[in-house]
C-alpha positions in Angstrom: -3.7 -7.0 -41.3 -3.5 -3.7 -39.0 -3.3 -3.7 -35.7 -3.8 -0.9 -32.7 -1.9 -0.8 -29.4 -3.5 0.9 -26.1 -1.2 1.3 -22.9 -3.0 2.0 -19.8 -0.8 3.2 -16.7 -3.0 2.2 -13.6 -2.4 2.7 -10.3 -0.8 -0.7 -9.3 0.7 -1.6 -13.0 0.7 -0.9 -16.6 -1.1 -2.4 -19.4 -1.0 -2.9 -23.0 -3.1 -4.8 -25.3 -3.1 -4.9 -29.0 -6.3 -5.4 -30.7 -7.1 -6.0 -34.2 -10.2 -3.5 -36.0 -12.8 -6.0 -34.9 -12.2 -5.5 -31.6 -10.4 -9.0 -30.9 -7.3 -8.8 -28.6 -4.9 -10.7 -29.9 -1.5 -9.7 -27.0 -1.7 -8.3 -23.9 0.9 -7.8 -20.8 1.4 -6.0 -17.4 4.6 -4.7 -16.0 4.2 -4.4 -12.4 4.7 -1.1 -10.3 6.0 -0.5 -6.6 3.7 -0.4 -4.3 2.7 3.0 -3.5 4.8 5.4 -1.3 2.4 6.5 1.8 4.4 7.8 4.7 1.5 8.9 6.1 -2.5 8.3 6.4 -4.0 10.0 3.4 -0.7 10.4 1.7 -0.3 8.0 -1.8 3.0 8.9 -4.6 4.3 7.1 -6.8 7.5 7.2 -9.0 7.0 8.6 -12.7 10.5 6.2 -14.3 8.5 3.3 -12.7 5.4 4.0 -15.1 7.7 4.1 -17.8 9.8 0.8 -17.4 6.4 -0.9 -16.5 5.3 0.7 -19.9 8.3 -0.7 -21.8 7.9 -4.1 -20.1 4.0 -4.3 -20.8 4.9 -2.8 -24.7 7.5 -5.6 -25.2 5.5 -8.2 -23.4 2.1 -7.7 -25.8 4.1 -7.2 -29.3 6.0 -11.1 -28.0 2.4 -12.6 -26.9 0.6 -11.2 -30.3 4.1 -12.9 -31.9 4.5 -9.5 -34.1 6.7 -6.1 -34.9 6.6 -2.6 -34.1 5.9 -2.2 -37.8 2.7 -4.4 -37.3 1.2 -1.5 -34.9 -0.8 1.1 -37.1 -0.9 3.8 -34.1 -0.7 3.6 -30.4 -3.6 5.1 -27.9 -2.6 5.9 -24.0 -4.7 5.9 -21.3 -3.9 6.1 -17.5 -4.9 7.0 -13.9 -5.8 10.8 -13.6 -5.3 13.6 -11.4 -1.6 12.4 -10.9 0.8 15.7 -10.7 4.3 15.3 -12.6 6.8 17.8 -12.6 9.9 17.7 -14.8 12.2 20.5 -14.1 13.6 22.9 -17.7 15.9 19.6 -17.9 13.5 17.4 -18.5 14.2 15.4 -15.2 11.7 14.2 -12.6 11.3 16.4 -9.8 9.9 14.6 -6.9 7.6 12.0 -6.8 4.0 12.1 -7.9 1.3 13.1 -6.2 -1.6 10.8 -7.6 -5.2 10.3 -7.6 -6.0 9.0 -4.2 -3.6 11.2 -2.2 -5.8 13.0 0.3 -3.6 15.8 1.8 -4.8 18.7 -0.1 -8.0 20.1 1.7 -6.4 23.2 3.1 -5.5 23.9 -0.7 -9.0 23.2 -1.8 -10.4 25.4 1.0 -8.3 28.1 -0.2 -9.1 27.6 -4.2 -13.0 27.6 -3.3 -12.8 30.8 -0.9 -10.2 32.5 -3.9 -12.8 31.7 -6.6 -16.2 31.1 -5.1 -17.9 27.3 -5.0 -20.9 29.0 -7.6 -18.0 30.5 -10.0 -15.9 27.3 -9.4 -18.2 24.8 -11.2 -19.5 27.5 -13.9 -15.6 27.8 -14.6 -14.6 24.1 -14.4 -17.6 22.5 -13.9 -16.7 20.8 -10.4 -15.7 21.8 -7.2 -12.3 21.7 -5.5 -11.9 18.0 -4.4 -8.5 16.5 -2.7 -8.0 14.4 -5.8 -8.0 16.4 -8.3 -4.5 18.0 -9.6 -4.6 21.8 -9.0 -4.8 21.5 -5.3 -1.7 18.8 -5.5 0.0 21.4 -7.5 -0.9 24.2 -4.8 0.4 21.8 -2.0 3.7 21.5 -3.6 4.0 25.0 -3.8 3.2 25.9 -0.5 5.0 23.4 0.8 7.9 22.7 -1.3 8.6 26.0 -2.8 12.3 25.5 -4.0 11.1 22.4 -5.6 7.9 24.2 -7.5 10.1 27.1 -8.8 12.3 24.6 -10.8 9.0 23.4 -12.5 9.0 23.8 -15.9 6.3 21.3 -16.9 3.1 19.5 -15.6 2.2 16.4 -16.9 -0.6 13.8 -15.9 0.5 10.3 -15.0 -0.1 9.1 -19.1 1.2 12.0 -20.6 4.8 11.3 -18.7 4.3 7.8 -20.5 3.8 10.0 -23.4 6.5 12.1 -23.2 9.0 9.2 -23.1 7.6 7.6 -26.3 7.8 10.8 -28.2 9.4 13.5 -26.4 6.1 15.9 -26.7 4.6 17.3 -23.9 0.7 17.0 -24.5 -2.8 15.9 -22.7 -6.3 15.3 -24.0 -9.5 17.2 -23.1 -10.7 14.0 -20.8 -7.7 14.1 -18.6 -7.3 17.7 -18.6 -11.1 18.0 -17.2 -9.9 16.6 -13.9 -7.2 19.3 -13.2 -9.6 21.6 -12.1 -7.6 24.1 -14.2 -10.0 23.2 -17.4 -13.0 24.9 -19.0 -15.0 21.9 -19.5 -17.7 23.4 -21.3 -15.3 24.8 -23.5 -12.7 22.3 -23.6 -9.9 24.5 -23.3 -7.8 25.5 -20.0 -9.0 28.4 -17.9 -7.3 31.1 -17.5 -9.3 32.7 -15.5 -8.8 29.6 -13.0 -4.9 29.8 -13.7 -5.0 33.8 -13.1 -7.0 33.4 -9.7 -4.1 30.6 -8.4 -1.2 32.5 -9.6 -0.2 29.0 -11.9 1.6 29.7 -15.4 0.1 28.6 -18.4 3.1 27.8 -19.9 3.6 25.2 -17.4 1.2 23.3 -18.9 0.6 21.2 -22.0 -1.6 21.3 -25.0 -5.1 19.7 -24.7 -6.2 17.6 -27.7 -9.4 15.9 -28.5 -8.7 12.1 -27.9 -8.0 10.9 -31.4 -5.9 13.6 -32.4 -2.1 12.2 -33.2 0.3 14.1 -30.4 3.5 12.5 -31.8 5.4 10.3 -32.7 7.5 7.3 -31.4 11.6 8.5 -31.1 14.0 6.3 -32.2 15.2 6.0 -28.2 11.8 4.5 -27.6 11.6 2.4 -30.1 14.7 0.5 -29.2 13.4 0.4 -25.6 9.7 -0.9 -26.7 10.2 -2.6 -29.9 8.1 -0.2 -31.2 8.5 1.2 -34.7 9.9 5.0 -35.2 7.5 7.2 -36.1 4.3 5.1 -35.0 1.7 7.6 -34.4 0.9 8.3 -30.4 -3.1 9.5 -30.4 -4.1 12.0 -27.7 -5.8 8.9 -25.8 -7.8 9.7 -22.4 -8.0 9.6 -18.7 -8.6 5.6 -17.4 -12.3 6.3 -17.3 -13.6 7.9 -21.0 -11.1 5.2 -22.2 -12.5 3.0 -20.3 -16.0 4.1 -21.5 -15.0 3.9 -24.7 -13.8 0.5 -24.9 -17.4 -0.2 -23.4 -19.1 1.6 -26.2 -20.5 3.9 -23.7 -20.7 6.4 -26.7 -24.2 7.0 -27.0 -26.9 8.2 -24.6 -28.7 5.6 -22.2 -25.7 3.8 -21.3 -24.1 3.8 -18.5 -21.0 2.0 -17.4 -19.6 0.1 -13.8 -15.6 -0.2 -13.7 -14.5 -1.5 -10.4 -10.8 -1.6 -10.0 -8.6 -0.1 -7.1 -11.5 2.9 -7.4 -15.0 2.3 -8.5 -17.1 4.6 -11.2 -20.2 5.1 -12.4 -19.9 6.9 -15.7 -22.9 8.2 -18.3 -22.5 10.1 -21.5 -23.7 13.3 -22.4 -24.9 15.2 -25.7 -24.1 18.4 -23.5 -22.6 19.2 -20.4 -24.2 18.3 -17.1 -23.8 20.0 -14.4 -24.8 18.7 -10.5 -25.0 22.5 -8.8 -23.7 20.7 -5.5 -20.7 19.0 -6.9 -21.3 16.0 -6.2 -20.5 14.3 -9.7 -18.0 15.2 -12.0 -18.1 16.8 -15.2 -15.7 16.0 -17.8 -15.5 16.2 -21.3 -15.7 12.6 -23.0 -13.0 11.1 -25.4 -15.8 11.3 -27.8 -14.8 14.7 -29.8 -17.7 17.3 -29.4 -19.3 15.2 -26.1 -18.9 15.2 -22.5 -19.6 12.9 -19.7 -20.7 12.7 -15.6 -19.2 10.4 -13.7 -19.2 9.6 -9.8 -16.1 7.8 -8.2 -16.1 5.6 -5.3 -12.4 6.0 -3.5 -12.1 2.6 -2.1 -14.0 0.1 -4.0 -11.4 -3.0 -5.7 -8.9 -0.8 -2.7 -11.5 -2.5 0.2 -10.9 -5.8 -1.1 -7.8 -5.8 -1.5 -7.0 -4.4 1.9 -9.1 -7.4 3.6 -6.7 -9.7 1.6 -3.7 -8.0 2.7 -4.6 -8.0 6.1 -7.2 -10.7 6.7 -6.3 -13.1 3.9 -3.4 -14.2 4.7 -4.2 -18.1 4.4 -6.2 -17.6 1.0 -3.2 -15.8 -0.4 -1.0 -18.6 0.6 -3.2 -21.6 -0.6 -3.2 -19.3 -4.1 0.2 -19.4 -4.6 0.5 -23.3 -4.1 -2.7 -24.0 -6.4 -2.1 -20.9 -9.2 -5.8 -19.4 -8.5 -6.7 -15.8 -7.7 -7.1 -15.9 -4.0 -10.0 -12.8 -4.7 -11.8 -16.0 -6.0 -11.4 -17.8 -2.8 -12.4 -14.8 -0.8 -15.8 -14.4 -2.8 -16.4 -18.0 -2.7 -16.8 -17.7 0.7 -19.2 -14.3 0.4 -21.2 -16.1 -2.3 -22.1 -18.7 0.5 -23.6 -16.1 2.4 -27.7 -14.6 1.7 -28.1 -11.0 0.7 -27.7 -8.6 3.2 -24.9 -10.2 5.0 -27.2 -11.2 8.0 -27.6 -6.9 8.7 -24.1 -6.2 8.0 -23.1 -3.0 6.5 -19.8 -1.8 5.2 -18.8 1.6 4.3 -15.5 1.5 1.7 -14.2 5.0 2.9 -10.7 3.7 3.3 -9.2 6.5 0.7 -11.8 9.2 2.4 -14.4 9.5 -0.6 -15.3 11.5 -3.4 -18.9 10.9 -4.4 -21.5 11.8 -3.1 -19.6 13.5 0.0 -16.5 15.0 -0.9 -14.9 14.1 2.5 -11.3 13.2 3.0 -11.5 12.5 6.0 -14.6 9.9 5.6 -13.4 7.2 7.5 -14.4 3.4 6.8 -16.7 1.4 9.4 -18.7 -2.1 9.7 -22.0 -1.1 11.0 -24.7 -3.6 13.0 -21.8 -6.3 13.6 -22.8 -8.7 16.3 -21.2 -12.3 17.7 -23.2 -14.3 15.2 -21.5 -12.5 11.7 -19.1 -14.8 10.2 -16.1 -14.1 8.1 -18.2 -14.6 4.9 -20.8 -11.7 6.0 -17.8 -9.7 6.7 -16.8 -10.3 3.0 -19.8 -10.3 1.3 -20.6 -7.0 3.4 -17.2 -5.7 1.5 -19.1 -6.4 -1.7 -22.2 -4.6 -1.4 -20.8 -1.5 0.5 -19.1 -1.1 -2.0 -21.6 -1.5 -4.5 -23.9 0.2 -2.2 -21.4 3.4 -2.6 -21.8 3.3 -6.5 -25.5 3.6 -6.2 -25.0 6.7 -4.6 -23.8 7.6 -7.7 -26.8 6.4 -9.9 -29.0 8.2 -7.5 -27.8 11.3 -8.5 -28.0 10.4 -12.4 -31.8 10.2 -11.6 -32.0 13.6 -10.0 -30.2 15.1 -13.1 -32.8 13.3 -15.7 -29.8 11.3 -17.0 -31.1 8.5 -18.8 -29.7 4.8 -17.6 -31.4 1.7 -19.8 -28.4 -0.3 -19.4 -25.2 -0.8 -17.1 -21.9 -2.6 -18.5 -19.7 -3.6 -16.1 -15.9 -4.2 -16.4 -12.7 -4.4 -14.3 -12.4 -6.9 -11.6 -15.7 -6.4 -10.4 -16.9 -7.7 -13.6 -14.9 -10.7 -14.0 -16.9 -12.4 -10.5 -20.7 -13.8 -11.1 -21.4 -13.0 -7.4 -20.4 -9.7 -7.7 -21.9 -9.0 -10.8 -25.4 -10.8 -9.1 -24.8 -8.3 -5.8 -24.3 -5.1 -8.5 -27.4 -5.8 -10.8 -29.5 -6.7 -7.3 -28.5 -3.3 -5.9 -28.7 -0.8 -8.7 -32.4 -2.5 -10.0 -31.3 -2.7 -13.3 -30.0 -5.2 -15.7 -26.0 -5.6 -16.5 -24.2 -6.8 -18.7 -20.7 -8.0 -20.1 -18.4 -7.4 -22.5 -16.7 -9.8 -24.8 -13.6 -7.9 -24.1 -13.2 -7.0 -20.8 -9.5 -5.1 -21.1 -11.5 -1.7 -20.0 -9.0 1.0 -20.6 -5.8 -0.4 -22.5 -8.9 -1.2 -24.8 -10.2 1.7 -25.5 -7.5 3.3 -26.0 -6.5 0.6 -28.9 -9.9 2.3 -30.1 -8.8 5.6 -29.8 -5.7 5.0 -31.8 -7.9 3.3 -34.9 -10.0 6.4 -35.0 -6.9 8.5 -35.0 -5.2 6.0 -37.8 -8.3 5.8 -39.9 -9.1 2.8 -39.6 -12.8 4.0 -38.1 -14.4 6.7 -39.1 -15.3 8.0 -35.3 -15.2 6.5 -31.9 -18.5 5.3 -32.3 -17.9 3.8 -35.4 -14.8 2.4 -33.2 -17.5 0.7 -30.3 -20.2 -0.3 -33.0 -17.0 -2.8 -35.4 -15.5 -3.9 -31.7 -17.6 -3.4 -28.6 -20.2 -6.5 -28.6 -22.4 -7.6 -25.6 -21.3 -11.1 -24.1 -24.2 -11.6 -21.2 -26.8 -9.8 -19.6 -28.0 -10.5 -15.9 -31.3 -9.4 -14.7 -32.4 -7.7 -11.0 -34.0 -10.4 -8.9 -36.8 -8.7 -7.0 -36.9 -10.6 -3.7 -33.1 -9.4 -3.5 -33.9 -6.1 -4.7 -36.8 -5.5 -2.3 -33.9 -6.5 0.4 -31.1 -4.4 -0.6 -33.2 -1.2 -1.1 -34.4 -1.4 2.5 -30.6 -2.1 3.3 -29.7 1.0 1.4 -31.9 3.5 3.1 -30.3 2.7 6.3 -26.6 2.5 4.7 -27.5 6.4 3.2 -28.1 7.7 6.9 -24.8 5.9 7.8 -22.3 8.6 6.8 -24.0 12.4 7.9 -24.3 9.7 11.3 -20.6 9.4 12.0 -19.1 11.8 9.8 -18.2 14.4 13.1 -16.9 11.4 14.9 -15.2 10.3 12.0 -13.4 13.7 11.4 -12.4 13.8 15.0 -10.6 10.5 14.1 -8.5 11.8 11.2 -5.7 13.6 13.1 -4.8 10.2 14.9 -2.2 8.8 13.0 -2.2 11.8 10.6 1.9 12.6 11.3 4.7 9.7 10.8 5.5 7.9 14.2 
């Protein structure tokens, strides 16, 4: 029997699940990370070495839950968060920190990328505009503001392709991950150097872009002792968390479209071709399917807004979890599900992170809107839900503008796992979603990714069509849609309403006490 391992660095741990050719997991495990390093508002890093042990617990963890080998593993598929900025100096040490997805501090960069280029040549170059959270303005803020520490640079690697490194000692990316740079040709799907000429960045700091299947490597001995991996295991090129994540949800073929809701949310659609929104407002990326490409919007607070009301509001849920081993999210949504549609004309906006689609604001700034004596704590929660669902549609909005087809939407990470929020997502977007038997999202598809580059499929989509299958649908109810599209129209003017006042917020708080 063969089996395929994915490893998915995420934002609060990392993941690996080993899955046979039909698509059945059979081990998984997490090893945790630290909590993210955010001395000030906007600000988000995180420590490169604590990717990797969390990689080598997770690695060990799903080979002693499957009860197998390193041997056992045919090849090994990464995916992880993207837009992260590692820099390893000619010794191959860790620099400083990494600047990852959701750090926010980079505007004046992107200013000066967009007035150095030109917003029009920007997207025909890269085929998005300069946003906060993608990786060339991180780089740019590093240089202008850590210059000793940017001239001892000697390599740039994305938060997966560090993981990558350590399991094989080769610096390389894939086109998926390299598409959120801003330093790639997507169209192409090769870097720019006309993008890297206009910023003054060396080529040479960068690594080789593969198409996701591609082998990269292979495991060292050093790693295999640390993973219980076997020596010379093929590593496949893999992808950024979302086309793995799309892959795993067979979201290989035109018409689908996929809903992940973890820390961020995303609304992602294949392509036959690239697609390009002329304002910016979607990404363009090319898709872990070889030859393909993909849009995708990204909400910057979505699972994040949850979480944050149980850190701060939840304290007595989070308790009772503990004592009774449940998820205290369940307890939280218990109480929403209580609650009618609409949350009694409460509307939240998750702009916690600032946002990224459709307004490409950092300094958006989260609100409740219409909140009056009589809202309870459930409206307040259920609120959470649908802003943040509301914020996706945004997304699927656009689609339509573009003439992207959507016949179906297949939801997966934690937003998935809830029947109330999958009820508020299907009511809000008008169209019917569905579930996965596997809901592992990224590790999975990256287990995918690995068979393709092993042989085990012939092509990704071969890949989704032996172990992608459908395990529910859920329909639109028209009384709640009829509610929630009146709800939407006024949660649309919300932003351009508050978004001056909002920016004359952001420099409270914006230096350390």
């Amino acid at each position: 029997m063969s089996y395929l391992m994915g490893i998915d660095v995420g934002t609060t741990g990392t993941r690996a699940v080993i899955v046979r050719p039909d698509g059945h997991v059979v081990g998984a495990a997490t090893g945790s990370h630290k909590p993210m390093l955010m001395e000030r508002p906007g600000w988000a890093e995180q420590d490169p070495e604590d990717w990797w042990q969390a990689a080598v617990t997770a690695t060990t963890g799903a080979l002693g839950a499957a009860g197998l080998i390193g041997s056992d593993i045919d090849a090994v598929g990464l995916s992880g968060q993207m837009h992260g900025v590692v820099l390893l100096d000619k010794a191959r040490a860790v620099l400083r920190p990494s600047l990852i997805w959701c750090d926010q501090r980079s505007q004046p960069q992107c200013d000066w990328i967009t007035s150095q280029v030109g917003s029009e040549r920007l997207i025909q170059l890269v085929s998005n505009p300069a946003l906060t959270g993608f990786s060339a303005p991180k780089l740019l803020w590093i240089r202008d503001n850590e210059p000793a520490t940017f001239e001892r640079a000697a390599q740039f690697l994305l938060p997966k392709d560090f993981v990558r490194f350590r399991l094989t000692g080769e610096f390389a990316t894939d086109v998926s991950d390299a598409s959120g740079t801003l330093l790639f040709d997507v169209a192409h799907r090769q870097w720019s150097r006309e993008i890297l000429e206009a910023l003054r960045i060396d080529e040479g700091l960068l690594p080789h872009a593969h198409e996701s299947p591609e082998i990269t490597g292979k495991i060292t001995r050093e790693a295999a002792l640390l993973t219980g991996l076997a020596a010379g295991t093929p590593v496949v090129g893999g992808a950024g968390d979302q086309a793995a994540s799309a892959v795993g949800n067979g979201i290989v073929l035109p018409g689908l479209t996929s809903a992940t809701l973890g820390t961020s949310g995303v609304i992602f659609a294949y392509t036959e071709v690239p697609r390009l929104d002329p304002l910016g407002r979607i990404h363009t990326f090319c898709h872990a399917v070889p030859g393909k490409w993909h849009v995708m919007g990204v909400t910057q607070g979505a699972g994040l807004s949850l979480r944050w009301f149980r850190d701060f509001f939840g304290g007595i849920e989070a308790w009772y979890a503990r004592q009774v081993d449940v998820d205290p999210y369940e307890l939280l949504i218990k109480e929403a599900e209580r609650m009618p549609p609409g949350s009694g004309g409460l509307l939240f906006l998750p702009y916690l992170m600032g946002e990224r689609t459709p307004h490409l604001d950092p300094q958006a700034r989260g609100m409740w809107f219409g909140l009056t004596a009589g809202h309870t704590r459930g409206q307040m929660i259920r609120s959470i839900l649908e802003g943040v669902a509301f914020s996706l549609r945004d997304s699927i909005e656009i689609f339509k503008e573009l003439e992207i087809p959507i016949e179906e939407i297949r939801l997966s990470g934690g937003g998935s796992r809830n029947f109330t929020w999958r009820e508020i997502q299907a009511d809000i977007y008008a169209k019917e979603v569905v579930t996965l038997r596997t809901s592992e999202g990224s590790a999975f598809g990256a287990a995918l990714l690995a068979g393709v580059g092993a042989k085990t499929y012939s092509s990704v989509q071969e890949a989704a069509r032996q172990a992608v299958q459908v395990r529910e649908g859920m329909s639109p109810r028209p009384a709640n849609v009829a509610i929630y599209n009146q709800l939407y129209r006024v949660y649309r003017n919300l932003y351009p309403a508050v978004k001056d006042l909002s920016h004359g917020l952001a420099s409270y708080g914006s230096k350390p006490a």
